[in-house]
Every structure is written in structure tokens, then in C-alpha cells.
Backbone as CSV, one residue per row, in Angstrom:
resi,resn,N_x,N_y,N_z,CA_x,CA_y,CA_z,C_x,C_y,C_z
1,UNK,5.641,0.768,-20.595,6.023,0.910,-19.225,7.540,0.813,-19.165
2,UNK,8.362,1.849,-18.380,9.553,1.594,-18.277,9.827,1.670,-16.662
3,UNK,10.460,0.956,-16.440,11.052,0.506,-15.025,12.355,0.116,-14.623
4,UNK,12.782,0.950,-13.665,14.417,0.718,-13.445,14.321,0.350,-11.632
5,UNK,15.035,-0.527,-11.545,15.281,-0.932,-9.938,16.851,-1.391,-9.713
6,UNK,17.186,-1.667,-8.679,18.303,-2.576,-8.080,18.273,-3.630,-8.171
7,UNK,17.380,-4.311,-8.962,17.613,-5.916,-9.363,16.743,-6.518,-9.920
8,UNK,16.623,-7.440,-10.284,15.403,-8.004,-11.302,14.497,-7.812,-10.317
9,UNK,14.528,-8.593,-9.231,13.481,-9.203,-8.453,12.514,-7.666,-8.037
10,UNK,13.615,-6.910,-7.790,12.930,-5.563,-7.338,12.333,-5.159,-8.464
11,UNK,12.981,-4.755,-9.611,12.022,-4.451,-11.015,10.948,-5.347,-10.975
12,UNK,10.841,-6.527,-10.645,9.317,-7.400,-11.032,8.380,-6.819,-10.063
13,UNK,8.860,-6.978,-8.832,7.866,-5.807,-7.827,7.256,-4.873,-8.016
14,UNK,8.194,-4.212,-8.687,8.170,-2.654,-9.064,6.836,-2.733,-10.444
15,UNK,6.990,-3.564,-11.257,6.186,-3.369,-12.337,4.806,-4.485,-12.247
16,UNK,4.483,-5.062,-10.959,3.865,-5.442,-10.411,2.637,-5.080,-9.903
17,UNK,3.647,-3.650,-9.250,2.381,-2.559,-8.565,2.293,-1.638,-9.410
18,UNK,3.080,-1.294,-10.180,2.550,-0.203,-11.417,1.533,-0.745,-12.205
19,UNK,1.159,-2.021,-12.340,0.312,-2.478,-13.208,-0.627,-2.392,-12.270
20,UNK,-0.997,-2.839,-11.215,-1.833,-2.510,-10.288,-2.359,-0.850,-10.230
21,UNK,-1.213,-0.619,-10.114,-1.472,1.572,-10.072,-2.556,1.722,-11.673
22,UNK,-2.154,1.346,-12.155,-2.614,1.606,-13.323,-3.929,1.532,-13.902
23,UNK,-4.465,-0.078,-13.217,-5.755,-0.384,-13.090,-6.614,0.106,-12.095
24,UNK,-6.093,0.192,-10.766,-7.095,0.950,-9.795,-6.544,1.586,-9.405
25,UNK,-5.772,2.426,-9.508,-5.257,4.034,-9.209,-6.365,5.000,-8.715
26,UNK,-7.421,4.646,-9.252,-8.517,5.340,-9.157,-9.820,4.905,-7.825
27,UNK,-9.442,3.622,-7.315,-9.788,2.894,-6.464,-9.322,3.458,-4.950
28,UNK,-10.873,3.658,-4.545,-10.257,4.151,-2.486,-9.342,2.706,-2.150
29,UNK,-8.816,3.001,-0.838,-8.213,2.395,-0.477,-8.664,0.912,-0.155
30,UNK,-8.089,-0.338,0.101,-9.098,-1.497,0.591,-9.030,-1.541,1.964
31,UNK,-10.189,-2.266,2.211,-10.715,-1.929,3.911,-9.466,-3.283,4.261
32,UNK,-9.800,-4.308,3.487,-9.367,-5.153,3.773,-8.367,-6.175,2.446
33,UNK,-7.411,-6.790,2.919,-6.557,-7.532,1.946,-6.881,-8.811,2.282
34,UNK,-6.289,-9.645,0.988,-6.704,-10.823,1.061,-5.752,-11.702,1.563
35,UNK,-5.488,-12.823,1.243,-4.412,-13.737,2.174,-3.279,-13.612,0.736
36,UNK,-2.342,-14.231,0.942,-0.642,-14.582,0.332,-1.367,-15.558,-0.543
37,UNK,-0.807,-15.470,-2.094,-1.033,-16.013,-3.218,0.201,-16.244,-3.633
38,UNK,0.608,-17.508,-3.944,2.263,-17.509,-4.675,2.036,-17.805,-6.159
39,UNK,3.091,-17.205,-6.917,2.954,-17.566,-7.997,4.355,-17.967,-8.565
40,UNK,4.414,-18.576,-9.481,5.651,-18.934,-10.418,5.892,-18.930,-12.114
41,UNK,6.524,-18.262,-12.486,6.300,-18.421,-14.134,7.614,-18.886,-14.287
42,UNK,7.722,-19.164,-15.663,8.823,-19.124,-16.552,8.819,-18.725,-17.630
43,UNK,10.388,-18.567,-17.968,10.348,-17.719,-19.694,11.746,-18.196,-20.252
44,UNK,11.811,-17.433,-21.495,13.275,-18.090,-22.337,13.985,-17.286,-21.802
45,UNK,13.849,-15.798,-21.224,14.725,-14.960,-21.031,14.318,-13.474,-20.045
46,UNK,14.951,-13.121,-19.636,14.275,-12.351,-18.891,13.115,-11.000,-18.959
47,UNK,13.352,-10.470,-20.451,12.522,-10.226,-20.737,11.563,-10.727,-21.245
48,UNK,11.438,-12.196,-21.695,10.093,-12.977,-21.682,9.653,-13.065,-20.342
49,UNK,10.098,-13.094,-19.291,9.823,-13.320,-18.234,9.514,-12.430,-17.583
50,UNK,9.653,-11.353,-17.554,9.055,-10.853,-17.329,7.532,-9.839,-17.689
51,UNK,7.564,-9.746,-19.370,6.168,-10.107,-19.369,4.929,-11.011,-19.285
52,UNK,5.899,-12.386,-18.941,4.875,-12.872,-18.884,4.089,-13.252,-17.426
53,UNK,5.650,-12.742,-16.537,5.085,-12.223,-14.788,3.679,-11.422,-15.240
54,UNK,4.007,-9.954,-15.710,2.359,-9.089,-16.010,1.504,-9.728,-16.280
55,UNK,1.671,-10.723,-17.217,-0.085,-11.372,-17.690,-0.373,-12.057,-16.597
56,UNK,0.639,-13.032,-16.181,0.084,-13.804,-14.956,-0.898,-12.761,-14.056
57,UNK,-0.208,-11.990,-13.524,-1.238,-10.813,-13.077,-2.323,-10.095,-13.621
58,UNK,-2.394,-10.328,-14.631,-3.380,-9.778,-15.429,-4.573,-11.028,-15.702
59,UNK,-4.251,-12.211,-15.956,-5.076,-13.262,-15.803,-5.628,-13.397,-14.505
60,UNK,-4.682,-13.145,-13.376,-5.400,-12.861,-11.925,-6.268,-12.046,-11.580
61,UNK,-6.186,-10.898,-12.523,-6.981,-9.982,-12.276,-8.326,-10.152,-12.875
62,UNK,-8.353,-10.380,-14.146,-9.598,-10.947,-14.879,-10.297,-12.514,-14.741
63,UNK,-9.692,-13.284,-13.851,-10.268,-14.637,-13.526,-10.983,-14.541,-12.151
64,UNK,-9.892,-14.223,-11.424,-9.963,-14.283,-9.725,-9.986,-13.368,-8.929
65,UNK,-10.723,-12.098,-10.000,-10.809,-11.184,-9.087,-10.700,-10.198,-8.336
66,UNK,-8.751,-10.106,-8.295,-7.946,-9.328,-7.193,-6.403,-8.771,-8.009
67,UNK,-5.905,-7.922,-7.560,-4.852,-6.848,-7.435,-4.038,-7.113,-6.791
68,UNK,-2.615,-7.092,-7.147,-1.535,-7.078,-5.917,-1.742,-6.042,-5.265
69,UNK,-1.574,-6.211,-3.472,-1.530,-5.361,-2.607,0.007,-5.206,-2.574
70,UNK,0.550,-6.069,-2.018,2.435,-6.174,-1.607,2.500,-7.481,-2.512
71,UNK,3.975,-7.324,-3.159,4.470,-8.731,-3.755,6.013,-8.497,-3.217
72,UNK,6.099,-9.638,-2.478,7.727,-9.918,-1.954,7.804,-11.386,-3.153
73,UNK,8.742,-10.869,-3.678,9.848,-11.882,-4.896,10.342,-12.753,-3.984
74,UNK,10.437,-14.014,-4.316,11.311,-15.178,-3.350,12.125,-15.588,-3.814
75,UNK,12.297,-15.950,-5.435,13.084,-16.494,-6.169,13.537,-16.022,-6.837
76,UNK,14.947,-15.446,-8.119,14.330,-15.357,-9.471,15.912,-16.250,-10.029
77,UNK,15.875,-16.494,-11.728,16.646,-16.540,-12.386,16.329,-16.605,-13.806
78,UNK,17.172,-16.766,-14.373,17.339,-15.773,-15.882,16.012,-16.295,-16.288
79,UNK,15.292,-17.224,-16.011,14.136,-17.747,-16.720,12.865,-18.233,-16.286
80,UNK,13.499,-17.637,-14.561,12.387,-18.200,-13.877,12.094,-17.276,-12.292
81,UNK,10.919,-17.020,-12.352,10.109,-15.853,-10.966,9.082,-16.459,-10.578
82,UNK,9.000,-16.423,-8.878,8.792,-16.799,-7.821,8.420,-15.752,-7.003
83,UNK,7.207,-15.401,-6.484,6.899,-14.561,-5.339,5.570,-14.930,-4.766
84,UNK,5.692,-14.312,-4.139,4.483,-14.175,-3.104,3.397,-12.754,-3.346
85,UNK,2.047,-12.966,-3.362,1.319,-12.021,-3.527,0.360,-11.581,-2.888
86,UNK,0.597,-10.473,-1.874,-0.980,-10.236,-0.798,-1.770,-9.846,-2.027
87,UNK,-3.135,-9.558,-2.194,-4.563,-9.335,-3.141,-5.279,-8.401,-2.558
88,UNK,-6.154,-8.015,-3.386,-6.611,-7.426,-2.538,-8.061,-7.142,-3.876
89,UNK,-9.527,-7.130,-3.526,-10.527,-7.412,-4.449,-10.607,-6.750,-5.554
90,UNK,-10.617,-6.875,-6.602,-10.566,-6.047,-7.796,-12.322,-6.119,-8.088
91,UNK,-12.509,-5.211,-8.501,-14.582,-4.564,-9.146,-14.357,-5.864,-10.166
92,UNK,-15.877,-6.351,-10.543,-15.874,-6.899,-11.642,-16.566,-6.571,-12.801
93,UNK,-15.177,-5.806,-13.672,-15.309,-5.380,-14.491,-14.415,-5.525,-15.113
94,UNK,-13.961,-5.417,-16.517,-12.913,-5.993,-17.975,-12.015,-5.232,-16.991
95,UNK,-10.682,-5.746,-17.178,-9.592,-5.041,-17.034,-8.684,-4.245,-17.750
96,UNK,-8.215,-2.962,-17.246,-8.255,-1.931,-18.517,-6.968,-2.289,-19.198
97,UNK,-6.014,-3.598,-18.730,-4.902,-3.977,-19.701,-5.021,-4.922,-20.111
98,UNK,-4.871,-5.535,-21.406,-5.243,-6.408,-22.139,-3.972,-7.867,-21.858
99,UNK,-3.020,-7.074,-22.033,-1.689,-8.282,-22.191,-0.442,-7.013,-22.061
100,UNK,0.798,-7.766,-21.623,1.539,-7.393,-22.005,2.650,-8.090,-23.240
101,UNK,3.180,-7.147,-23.622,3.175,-7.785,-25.390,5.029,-8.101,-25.035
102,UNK,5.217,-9.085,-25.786,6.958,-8.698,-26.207,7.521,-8.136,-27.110
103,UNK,6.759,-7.423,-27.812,7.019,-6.495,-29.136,8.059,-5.202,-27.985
104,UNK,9.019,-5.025,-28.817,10.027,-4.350,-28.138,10.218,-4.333,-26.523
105,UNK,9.364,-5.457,-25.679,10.835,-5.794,-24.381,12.076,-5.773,-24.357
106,UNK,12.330,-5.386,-23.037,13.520,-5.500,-23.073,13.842,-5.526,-21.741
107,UNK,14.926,-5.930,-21.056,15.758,-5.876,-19.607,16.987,-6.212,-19.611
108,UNK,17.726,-4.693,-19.424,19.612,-4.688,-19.197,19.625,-4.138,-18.284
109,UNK,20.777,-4.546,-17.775,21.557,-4.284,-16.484,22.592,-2.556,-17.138
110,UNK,22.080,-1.688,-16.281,22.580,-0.551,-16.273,23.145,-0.002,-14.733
111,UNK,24.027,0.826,-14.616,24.730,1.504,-13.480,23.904,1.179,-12.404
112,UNK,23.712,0.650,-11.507,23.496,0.678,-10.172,21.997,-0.008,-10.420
113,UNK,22.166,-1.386,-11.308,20.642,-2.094,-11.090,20.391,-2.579,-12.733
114,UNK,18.784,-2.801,-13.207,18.498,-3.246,-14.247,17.300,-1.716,-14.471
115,UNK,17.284,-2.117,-15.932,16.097,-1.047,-16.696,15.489,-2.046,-17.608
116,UNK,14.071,-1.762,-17.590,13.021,-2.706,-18.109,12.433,-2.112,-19.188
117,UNK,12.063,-2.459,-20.157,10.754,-1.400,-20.788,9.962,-3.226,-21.671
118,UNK,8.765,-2.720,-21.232,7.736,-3.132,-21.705,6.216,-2.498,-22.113
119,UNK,5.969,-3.260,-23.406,4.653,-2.615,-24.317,3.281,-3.136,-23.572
120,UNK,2.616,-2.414,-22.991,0.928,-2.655,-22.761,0.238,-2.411,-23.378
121,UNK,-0.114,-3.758,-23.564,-1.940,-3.771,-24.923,-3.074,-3.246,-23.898
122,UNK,-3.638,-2.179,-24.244,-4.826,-1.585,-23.629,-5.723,-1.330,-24.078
């Protein structure tokens, strides 16, 4: 997955709902969303941190159920993310991403924002 935004916080968004797109892309729309879920991780660095934002979501998805609908970011810094997460019901069934890996992560700051790339185990 590669992802470029105007700022970390926006890249975590951004690769938030692509992981979402990814899994139910194929999913009608939901009638209904669920309530605000916050979450918080940490990492050594920002690209630890940010894969390990994805698994968090990915453990959400395979424990509890549900999909980010909207994620507004509240916090971030070099080692640590903070947001908020509407849900919304995920089928129960395996989820088609396994992990996201740190085998070649990465996140630099390029012209007008950051660029991300991260490996999905599928």
C-alpha cells in the first residue's frame, strides 16, 4: 500500500479507509453506523507506527466485528496515534488482511506532505 497525504495524521486516515476499501469494497452500503471508538497505539517510529495503527484495525476487525466508517486523528507524534473511530458491522468472516508487516515500511516527508508505503500480508 502506498499513501501520500498532507500530514501524518491525514496519511493514517487515509490508510485507515483504504484498508477498510480493501476489505469491504465489495460491501453495499451500511444502513447504519456504529457509535465513536477511540483508539491509541504506539511505536518506535513512525513507520512502526504506523503499521501498527493497521493491525490495530485489523484486530478490530477480526475480534469486534466492525470497519472504520470515518476516523478523525486527534493526536499524533513521532511515536504515538490517537483517533477516533465511527464502525460500522463487518460479516463474520476471516479477514482478507492478515497483518501489516514492517518488512520495507516506510514514512518521509516529501513536497507538500508525507509518503507512506507499507507491505500487506494477505
Amino acid at each position: 500500500m502506498v499513501i501520500r497525504a498532507e500530514s501524518f495524521a491525514a496519511l493514517a486516515a487515509e490508510a485507515g479507509r483504504a484498508l477498510a476499501e480493501r476489505a469491504g469494497g465489495s460491501l453495499p452500503p451500511p444502513a447504519t453506523v456504529g457509535e465513536w471508538t477511540e483508539l491509541e497505539v504506539t511505536a518506535s517510529d513512525q513507520a512502526a507506527l504506523l503499521v501498527e495503527w493497521l493491525n490495530e484495525l485489523i484486530f478490530r476487525a477480526e475480534s469486534e466485528g466492525w470497519l472504520p466508517n470515518e476516523i478523525e486523528v486527534l493526536e499524533t507524534s513521532p511515536t504515538r496515534l490517537r483517533a477516533r473511530i465511527q464502525h460500522r458491522s463487518w460479516p463474520s468472516r476471516a479477514f482478507p488482511v492478515k497483518a501489516a508487516t514492517l518488512d520495507r515500511a516506510r514514512v518521509e516527508a516529501v513536497p507538500g506532505g508525507v509518503l507512506a508505503e507499507v507491505t500487506l500480508d494477505v
